[in-house]
Structure formats: structure tokens, C-alpha cells
LUMPALUM-335696 format. One record per atom (N, C-alpha, C): x, y, z; residue in one letter. Coordinates in pm, whole numbers, plus 50000, padded with zeros to 5 digits. Layout:
<atoms>
XYZA
...
</atoms>
This chain:
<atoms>
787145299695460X
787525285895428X
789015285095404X
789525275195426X
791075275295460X
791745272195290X
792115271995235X
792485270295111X
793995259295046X
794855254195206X
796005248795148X
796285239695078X
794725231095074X
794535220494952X
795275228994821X
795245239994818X
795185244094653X
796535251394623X
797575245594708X
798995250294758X
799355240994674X
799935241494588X
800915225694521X
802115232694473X
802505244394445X
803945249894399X
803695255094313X
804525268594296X
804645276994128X
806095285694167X
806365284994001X
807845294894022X
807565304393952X
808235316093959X
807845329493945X
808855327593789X
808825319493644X
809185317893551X
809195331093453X
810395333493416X
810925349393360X
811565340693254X
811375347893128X
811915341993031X
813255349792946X
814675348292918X
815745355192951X
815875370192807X
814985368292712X
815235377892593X
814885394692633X
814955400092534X
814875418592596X
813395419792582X
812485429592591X
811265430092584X
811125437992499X
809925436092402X
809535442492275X
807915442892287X
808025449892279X
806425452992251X
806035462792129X
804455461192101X
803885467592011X
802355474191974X
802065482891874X
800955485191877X
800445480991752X
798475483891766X
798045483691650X
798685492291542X
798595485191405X
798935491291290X
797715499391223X
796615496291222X
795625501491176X
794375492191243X
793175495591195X
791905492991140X
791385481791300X
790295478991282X
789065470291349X
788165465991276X
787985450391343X
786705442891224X
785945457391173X
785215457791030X
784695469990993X
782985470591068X
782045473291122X
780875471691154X
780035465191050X
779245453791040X
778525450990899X
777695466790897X
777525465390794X
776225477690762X
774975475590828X
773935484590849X
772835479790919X
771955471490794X
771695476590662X
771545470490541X
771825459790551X
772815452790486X
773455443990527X
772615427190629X
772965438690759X
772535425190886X
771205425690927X
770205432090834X
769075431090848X
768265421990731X
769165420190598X
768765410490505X
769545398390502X
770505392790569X
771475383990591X
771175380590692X
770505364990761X
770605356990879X
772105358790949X
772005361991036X
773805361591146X
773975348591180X
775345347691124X
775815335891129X
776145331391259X
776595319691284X
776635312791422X
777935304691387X
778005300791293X
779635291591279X
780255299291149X
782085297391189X
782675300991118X
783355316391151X
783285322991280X
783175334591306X
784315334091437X
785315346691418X
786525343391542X
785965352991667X
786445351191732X
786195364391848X
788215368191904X
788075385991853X
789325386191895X
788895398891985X
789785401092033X
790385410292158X
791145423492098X
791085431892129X
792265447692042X
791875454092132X
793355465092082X
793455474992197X
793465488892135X
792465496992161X
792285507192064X
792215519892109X
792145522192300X
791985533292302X
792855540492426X
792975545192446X
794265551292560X
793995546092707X
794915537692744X
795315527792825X
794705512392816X
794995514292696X
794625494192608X
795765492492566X
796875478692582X
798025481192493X
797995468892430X
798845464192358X
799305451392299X
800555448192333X
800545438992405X
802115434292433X
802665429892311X
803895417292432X
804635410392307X
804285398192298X
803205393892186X
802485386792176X
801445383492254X
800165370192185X
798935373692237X
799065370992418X
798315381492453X
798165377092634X
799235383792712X
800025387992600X
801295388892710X
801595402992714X
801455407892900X
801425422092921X
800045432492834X
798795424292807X
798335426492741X
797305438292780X
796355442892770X
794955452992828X
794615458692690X
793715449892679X
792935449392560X
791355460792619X
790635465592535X
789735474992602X
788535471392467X
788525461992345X
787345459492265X
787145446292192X
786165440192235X
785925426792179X
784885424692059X
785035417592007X
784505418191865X
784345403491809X
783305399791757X
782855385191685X
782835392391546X
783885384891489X
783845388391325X
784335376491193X
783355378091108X
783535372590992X
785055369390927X
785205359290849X
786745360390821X
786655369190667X
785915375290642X
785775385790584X
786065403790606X
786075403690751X
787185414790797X
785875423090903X
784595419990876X
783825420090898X
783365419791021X
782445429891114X
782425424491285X
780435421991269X
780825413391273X
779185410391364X
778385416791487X
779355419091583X
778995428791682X
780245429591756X
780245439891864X
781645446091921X
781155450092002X
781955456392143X
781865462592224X
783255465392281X
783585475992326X
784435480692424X
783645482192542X
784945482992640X
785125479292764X
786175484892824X
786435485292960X
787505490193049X
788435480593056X
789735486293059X
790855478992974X
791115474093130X
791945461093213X
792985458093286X
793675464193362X
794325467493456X
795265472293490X
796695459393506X
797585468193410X
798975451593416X
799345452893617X
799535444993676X
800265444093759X
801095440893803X
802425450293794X
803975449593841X
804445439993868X
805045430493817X
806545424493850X
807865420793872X
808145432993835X
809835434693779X
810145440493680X
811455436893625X
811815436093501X
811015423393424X
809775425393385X
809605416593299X
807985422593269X
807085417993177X
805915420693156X
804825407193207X
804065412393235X
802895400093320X
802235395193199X
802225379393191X
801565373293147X
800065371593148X
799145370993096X
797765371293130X
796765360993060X
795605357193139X
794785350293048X
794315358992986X
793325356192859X
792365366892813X
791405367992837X
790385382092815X
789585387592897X
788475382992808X
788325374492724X
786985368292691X
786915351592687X
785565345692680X
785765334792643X
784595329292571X
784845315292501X
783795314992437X
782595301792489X
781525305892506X
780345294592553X
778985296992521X
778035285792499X
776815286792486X
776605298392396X
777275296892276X
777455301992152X
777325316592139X
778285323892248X
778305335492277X
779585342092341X
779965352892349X
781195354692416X
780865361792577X
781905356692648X
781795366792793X
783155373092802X
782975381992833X
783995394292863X
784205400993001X
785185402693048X
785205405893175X
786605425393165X
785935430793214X
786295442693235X
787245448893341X
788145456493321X
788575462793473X
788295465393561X
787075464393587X
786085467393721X
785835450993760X
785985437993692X
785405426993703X
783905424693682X
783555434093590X
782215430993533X
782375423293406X
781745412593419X
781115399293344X
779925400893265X
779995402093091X
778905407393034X
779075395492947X
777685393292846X
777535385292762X
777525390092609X
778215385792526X
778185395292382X
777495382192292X
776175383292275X
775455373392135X
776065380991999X
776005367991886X
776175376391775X
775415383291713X
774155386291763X
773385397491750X
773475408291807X
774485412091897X
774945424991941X
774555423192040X
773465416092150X
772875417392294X
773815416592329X
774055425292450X
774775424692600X
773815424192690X
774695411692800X
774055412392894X
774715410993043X
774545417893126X
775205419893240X
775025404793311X
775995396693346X
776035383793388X
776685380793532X
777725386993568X
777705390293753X
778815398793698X
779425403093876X
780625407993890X
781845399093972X
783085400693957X
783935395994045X
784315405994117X
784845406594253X
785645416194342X
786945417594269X
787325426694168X
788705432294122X
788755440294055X
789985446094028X
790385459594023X
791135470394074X
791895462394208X
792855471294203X
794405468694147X
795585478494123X
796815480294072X
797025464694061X
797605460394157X
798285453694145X
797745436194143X
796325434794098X
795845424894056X
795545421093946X
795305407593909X
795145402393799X
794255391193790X
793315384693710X
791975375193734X
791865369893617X
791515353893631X
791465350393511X
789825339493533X
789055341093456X
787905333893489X
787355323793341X
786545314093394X
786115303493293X
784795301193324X
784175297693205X
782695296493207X
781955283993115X
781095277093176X
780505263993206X
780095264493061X
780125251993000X
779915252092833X
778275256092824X
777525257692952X
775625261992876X
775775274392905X
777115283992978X
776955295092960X
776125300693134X
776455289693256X
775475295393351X
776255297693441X
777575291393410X
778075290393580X
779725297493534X
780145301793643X
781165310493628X
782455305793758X
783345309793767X
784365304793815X
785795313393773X
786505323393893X
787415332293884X
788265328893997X
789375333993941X
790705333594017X
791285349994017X
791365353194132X
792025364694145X
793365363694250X
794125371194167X
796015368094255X
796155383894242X
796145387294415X
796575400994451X
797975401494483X
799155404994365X
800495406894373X
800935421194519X
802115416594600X
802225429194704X
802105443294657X
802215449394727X
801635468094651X
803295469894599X
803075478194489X
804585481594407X
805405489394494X
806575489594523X
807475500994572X
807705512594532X
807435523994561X
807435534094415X
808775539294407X
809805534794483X
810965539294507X
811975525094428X
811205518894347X
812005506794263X
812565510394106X
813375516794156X
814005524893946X
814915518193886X
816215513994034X
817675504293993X
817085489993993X
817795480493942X
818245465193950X
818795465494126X
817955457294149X
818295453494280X
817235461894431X
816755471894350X
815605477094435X
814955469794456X
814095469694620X
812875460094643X
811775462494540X
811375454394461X
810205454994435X
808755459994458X
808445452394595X
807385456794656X
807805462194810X
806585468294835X
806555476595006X
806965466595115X
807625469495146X
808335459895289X
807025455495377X
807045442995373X
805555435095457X
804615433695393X
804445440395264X
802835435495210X
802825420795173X
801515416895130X
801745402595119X
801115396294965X
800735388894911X
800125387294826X
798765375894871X
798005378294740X
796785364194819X
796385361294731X
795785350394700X
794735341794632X
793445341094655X
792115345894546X
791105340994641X
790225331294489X
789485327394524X
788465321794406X
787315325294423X
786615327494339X
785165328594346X
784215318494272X
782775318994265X
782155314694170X
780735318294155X
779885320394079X
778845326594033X
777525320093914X
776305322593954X
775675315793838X
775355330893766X
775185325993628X
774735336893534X
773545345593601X
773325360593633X
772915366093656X
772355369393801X
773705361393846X
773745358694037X
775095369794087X
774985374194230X
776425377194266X
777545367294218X
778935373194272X
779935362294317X
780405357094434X
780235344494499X
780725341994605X
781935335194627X
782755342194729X
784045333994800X
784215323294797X
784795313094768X
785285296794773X
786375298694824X
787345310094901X
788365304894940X
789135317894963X
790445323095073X
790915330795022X
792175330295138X
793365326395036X
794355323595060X
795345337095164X
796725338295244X
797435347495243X
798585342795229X
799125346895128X
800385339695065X
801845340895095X
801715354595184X
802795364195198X
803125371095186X
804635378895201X
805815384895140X
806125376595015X
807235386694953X
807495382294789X
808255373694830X
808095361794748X
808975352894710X
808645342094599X
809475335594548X
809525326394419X
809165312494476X
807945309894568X
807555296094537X
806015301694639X
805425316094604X
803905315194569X
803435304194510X
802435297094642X
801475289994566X
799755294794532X
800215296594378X
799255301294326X
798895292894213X
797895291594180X
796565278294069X
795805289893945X
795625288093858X
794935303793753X
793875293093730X
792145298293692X
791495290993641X
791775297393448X
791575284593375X
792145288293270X
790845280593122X
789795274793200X
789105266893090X
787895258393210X
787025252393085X
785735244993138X
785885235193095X
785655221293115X
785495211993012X
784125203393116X
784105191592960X
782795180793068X
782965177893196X
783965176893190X
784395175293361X
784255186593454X
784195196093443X
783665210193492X
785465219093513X
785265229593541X
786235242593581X
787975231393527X
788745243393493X
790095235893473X
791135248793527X
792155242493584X
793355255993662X
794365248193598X
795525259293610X
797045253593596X
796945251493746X
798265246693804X
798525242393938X
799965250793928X
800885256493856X
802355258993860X
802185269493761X
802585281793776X
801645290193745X
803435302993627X
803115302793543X
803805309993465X
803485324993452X
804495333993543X
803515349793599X
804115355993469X
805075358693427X
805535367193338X
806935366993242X
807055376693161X
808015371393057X
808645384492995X
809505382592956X
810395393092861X
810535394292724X
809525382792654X
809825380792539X
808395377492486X
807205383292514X
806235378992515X
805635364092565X
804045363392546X
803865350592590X
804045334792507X
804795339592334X
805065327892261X
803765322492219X
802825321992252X
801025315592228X
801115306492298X
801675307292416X
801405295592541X
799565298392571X
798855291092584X
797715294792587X
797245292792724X
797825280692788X
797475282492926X
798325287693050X
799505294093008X
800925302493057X
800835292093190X
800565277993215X
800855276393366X
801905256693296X
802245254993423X
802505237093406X
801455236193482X
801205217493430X
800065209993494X
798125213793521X
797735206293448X
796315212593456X
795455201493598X
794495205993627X
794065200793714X
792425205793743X
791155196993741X
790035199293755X
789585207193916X
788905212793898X
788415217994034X
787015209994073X
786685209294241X
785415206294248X
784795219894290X
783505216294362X
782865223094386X
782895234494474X
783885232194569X
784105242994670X
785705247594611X
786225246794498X
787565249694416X
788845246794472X
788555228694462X
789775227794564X
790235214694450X
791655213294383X
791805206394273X
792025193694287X
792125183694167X
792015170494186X
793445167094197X
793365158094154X
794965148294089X
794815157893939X
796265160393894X
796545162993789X
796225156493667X
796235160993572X
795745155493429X
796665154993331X
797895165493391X
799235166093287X
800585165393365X
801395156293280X
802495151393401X
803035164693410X
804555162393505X
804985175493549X
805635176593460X
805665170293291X
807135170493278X
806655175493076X
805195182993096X
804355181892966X
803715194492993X
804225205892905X
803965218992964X
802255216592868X
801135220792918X
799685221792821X
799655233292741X
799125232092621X
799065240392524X
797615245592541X
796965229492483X
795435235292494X
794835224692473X
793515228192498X
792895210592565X
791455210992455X
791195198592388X
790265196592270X
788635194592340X
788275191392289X
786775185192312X
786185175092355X
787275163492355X
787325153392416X
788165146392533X
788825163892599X
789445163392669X
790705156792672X
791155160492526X
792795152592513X
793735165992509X
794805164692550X
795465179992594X
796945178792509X
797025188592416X
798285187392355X
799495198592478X
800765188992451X
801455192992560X
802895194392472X
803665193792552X
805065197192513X
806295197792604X
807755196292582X
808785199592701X
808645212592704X
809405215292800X
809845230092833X
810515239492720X
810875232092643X
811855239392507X
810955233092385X
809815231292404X
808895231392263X
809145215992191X
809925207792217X
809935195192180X
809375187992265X
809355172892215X
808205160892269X
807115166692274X
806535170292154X
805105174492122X
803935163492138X
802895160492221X
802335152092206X
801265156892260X
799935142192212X
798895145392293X
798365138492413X
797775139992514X
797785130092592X
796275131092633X
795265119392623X
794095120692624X
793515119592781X
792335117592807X
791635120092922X
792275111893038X
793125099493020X
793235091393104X
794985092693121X
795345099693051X
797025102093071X
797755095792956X
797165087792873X
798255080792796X
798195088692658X
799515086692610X
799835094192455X
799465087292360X
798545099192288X
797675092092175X
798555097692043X
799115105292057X
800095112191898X
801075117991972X
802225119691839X
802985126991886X
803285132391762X
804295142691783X
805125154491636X
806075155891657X
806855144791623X
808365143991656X
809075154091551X
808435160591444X
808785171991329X
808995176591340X
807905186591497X
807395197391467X
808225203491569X
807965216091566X
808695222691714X
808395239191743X
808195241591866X
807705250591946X
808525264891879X
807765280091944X
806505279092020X
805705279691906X
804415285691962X
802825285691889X
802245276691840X
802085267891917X
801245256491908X
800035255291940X
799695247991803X
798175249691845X
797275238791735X
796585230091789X
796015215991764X
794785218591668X
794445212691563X
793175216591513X
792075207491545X
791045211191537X
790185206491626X
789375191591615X
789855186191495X
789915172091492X
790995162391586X
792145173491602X
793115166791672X
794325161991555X
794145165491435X
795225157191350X
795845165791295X
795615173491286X
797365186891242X
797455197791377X
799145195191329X
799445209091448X
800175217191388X
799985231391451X
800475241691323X
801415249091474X
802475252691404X
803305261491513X
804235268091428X
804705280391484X
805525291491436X
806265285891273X
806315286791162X
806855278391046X
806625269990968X
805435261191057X
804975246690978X
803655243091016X
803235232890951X
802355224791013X
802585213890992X
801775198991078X
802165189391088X
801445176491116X
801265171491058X
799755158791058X
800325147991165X
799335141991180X
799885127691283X
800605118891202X
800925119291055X
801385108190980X
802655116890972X
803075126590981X
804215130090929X
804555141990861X
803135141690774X
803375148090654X
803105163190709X
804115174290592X
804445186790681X
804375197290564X
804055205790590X
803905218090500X
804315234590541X
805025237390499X
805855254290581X
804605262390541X
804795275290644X
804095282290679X
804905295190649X
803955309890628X
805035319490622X
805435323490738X
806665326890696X
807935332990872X
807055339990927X
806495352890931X
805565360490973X
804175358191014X
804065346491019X
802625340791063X
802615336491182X
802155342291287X
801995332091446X
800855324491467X
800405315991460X
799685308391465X
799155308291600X
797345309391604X
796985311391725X
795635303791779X
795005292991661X
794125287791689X
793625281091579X
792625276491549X
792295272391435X
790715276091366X
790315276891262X
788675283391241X
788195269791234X
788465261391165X
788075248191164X
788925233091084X
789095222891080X
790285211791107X
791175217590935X
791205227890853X
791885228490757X
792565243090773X
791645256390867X
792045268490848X
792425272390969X
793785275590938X
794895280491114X
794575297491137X
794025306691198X
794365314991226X
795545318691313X
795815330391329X
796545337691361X
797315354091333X
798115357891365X
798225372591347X
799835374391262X
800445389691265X
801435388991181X
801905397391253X
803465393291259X
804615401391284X
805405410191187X
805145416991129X
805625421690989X
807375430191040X
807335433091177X
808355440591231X
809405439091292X
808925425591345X
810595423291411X
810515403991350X
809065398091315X
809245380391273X
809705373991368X
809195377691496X
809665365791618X
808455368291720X
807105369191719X
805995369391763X
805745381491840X
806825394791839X
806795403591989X
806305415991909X
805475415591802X
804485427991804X
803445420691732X
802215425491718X
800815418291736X
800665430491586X
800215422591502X
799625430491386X
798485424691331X
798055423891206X
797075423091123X
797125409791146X
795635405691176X
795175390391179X
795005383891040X
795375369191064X
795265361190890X
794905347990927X
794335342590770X
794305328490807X
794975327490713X
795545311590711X
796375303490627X
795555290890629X
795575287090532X
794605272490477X
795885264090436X
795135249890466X
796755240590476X
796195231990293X
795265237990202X
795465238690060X
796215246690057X
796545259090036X
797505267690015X
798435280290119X
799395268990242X
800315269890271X
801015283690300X
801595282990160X
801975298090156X
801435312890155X
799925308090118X
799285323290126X
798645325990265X
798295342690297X
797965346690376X
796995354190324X
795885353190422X
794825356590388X
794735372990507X
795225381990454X
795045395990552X
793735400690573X
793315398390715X
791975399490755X
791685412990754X
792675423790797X
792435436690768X
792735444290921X
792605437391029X
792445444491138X
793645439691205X
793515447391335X
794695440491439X
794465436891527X
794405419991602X
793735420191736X
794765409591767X
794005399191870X
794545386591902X
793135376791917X
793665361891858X
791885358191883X
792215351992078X
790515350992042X
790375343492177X
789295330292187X
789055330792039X
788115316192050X
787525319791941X
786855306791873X
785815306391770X
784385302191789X
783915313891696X
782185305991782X
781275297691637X
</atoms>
């Protein structure tokens, strides 16, 4: 199937700071006891699901997503606590330059469960009762690819994007070396899958030789409206990924054979992350004109206060918390500690996120915390080190 419907433009966006990266400091949600989760009902709300990298060739970039290969997922209590876990086969990053690859993350959350997808492109199901369950595969896994997939809010239907970058040059050491092998090309393909079905082809692009206006689309989310992609696609960075959550400009619905609609976010409103009622908090390019813009395009709030990065909407829609502060639709504003990156929310009063204790500018990933917007200044040290990826 021919694919140029799904051609609309992307720039190969490098962001200009040095690169820092980091590792875990210690520890993982602790296992409940078997005691424990055999006299205690398992909870279903109130519980994060994060991502860590724990075992040799899992790393933690600079910040969440970014340059990341995470290898263990975990649903845990904000008690420090894991409900259930599993490791997995970590990613392979694939080469870009001087810079580290941006990535979606390798879980997500639906039909009150997590899916996880592996280096091989195996798609498993993690209940908070510990079941796994093998749910399909995607075609990926080699070097120099990368896949980002989304799954249907009952948990049946599946939907992946895989972008095969050209094969690396192994002869690229100086500034100014080719990158990749003279003639390879890169491609796009999509797939899609029902729970406990193969994956089939929807499409599969050939993009070329290297160059900076690949058109490439990431699937990045589900909503009522079904499957969601960026269209302008943000590959990688030098300074971590900031908690851009959907690393692309412009979101755009897919249909059925994955070919996208009219846009949903102007060109001029980078998306953060998109609510429940399908209203999408956005932003300029430099973290100001914070706003939200609901299902039909028009701006329903804005945070003329507040300012970028790590933004991130709570799930009523009426405070936004980013790197320093937080910030209500009326105005009213409350600081945050320097060391707090803010990465999501547990529910419309409690911000999670993780800590920089080492450098305080988001580019090493440490001990996860929440901060409650009663008390501001404290941090609540969860104990472990991950990045979240959703709340269930």
C-alpha cells in the first residue's frame, strides 16, 4: 500500500546543550511480601507504572524517554511498594549523530493494565495481579530502529510505528564524517494488531538517503477518537528530552488503514499531552503561550505565569505543574522544589515526578517523588529510580 498520504514534513530537531546523562542511584519499587498481597485486596487506583533500567544494557538517559532502554516495568504503590514487575529486553538506541535519540516509552497504560513492548517487539500485558500475557508481536529489532506503539482504551487493538534509520557508518569518529553507509535508505512502516492476533502491515514507506526533511509520523496515544501520531516528528536531543511527552509538533488522528486526518494542533502549539476529553495542552517552541486547546481547536485556558519545560496538566485540567511551579487557571501559583521534574500527575492535587539531585536541570533521572500542591515544598522520596509512564 502506497503510504504518501502520511508524508506531511519533519525536521531532524537537535537541541544545542552538551549531553549528560545518568544512572540509577539505588533501589526498585520493593516486591509487596507474599503475606502481605494475599491479605490485602490489590488495588486498582492510585498506583504509577514506571519504567527503570537495571541491568546491563538498560540505560537512563538525560531525562525521561530520552536516549532511554529501560529493561523493567513495574506498577507500584506510592508507598515505594511494587504490586507486580517484570523485566524485559531492553531497546536498542539507534544512531544519529552527535546527539542522543529521543524515544516514546516502552509501556502504556489501558483497560486497567499495562502493555509493554520489548526489544524483540513483543507486546505483553502486565495486570496488577502480576498476570502476563503475551498480546502480539511487531516486526522490530534491528540496530538501527526504533517503534513506538498505542493501545485502544478496552485494551484490544494495537497500533505501531516503526522508523528504520540508514545502517550506521562504522567509520564515523570525526565531525563531519558520513553518518550512515553511502545509499542506505531509511523507511517507515505501520502496523496494527488485535489483542492476541499477529501484526499486520498498513503501509510501508521508502524514505531514502539521509536527509533533514524525512517524512516521518510516530504513533504516540489512543483517544475516543481512536489511534493518535505526531505528524513533525522530534528524533533527538543533546540535552535530554525536557518531559516533552509527545517529542513530535502537531497531533493528528489516524483511520483505519493509518493514514492521518486534518490536524488537531496548530503548527504553531508544540503538544504536551492530551486529557480525557480530548483537550491538548500545548505550548511555543520556547515553553511560553501555554495553553489548552480542546477537541475543536479553540483555547479553553491559558498560563500566561507559567513556563516550560516539564509540563504537565492535571487531570481535571486546572493546574499545571512544570519545572519550579505550579499553576491554576485563575492565576494562583505555588513554587516547587528546584530538583523536582515534574512528570505527570497521580490525581488533580498530587504531581509526580523524579529528582535531579546532580546536576538540577532534568539530565540525570533519580529517585521518584510526589509533591502535593497542600504542601508545595515537600517531597515525598518514593525510594526507587525510574521514570513514570502512566497511572493506573
Amino acid at each position: 500500500m502506497a503510504m504518501n498520504r502520511w508524508c506531511l514534513g519533519v525536521a531532524l530537531l537537535l537541541s544545542a546543550c552538551g549531553q549528560a546523562s545518568g544512572s540509577p542511584r539505588h533501589g526498585s519499587p520493593t516486591a509487596t511480601p507474599a503475606s502481605a498481597a494475599t491479605q490485602t485486596p490489590v488495588p486498582t487506583l492510585g498506583l504509577l507504572v514506571v519504567l527503570e533500567a537495571r541491568r546491563a544494557g538498560s540505560t537512563f538517559g538525560g531525562g525521561p524517554d530520552a536516549y532511554d532502554a529501560h529493561d523493567t516495568v513495574a506498577i507500584a504503590g506510592t508507598d515505594g511498594y511494587a504490586k507486580a514487575k517484570q523485566t524485559f529486553k531492553p531497546r536498542t538506541l539507534p544512531f544519529i549523530g552527535n546527539a542522543g535519540t529521543v524515544m516514546q516509552p516502552e509501556a502504556r497504560v489501558a483497560a486497567g493494565a499495562v502493555f509493554y513492548i520489548d526489544g524483540n517487539g513483543a507486546v505483553r500485558r502486565l495486570d496488577v495481579n502480576g498476570t502476563v500475557t503475551q498480546v502480539t508481536t511487531f516486526p522490530f529489532g534491528q540496530p538501527q530502529q526504533e517503534v513506538s506503539f498505542a493501545v485502544s482504551p478496552d485494551g484490544k487493538h494495537m497500533v505501531a510505528s516503526v522508523f528504520t534509520l540508514p545502517s550506521k557508518n562504522p567509520n564515523a569518529h570525526e565531525i563531519g564524517d558520513p553518518l550512515y553507509v553511502a545509499g542506505s535508505h531509511a523507511y517507515l512502516e505501520l502496523f496494527a494488531a488485535d489483542a492476541g492476533g499477529p501484526a499486520r502491515s498498513l503501509g510501508r514507506t521508502d524514505l531514502g538517503t539521509e536527509s533533514n526533511s524525512w517524512h516521518v509520523l510516530r504513533v504516540v496515544g489512543w483517544d475516543a477518537m481512536g489511534p493518535v501520531a505526531t505528524l513533525q516528528q522530534n528524533f533527538g536531543s543533546q540535552q535530554g528530552s525536557l518531559g516533552n511527552g509527545f517529542e513530535g509538533f502537531q497531533l493528528a488522528h489516524l483511520d483505519a488503514s493509518g493514514h492521518p486526518g486534518s490536524p488537531i494542533t496548530p503548527a504553531d502549539c508544540y503538544p504536551w499531552q492530551e486529557l480525557a476529553d480530548m483537550s491538548v495542552l500545548c505550548s511555543s517552541g520556547n515553553y511560553t503561550d501555554i495553553r489548552v486547546i480542546n477537541a475543536h481547536g479553540k483555547s479553553v485556558a491559558t498560563f500566561s505565569g507559567a513556563t516550560g519545560p516539564f509540563l504537565t496538566i492535571s487531570p481535571d485540567g486546572t493546574w499545571l505543574a512544570y519545572h519550579g511551579g505550579a499553576q491554576n487557571r485563575n492565576g494562583a501559583h505555588v513554587t516547587l522544589p528546584d530538583k523536582f521534574f515534574p512528570e505527570g500527575w497521580l490525581d488533580a492535587s498530587t504531581i509526580i515526578g523524579y529528582q535531579d539531585s546532580k546536576y538540577g536541570i532534568g539530565a540525570t533521572v533519580g529517585d521518584m517523588a510526589l509533591v502535593r500542591l497542600s504542601n508545595p515544598g515537600h517531597l515525598e522520596d518514593l525510594g526507587f529510580t525510574g521514570v513514570l509512564a502512566g497511572v493506573l
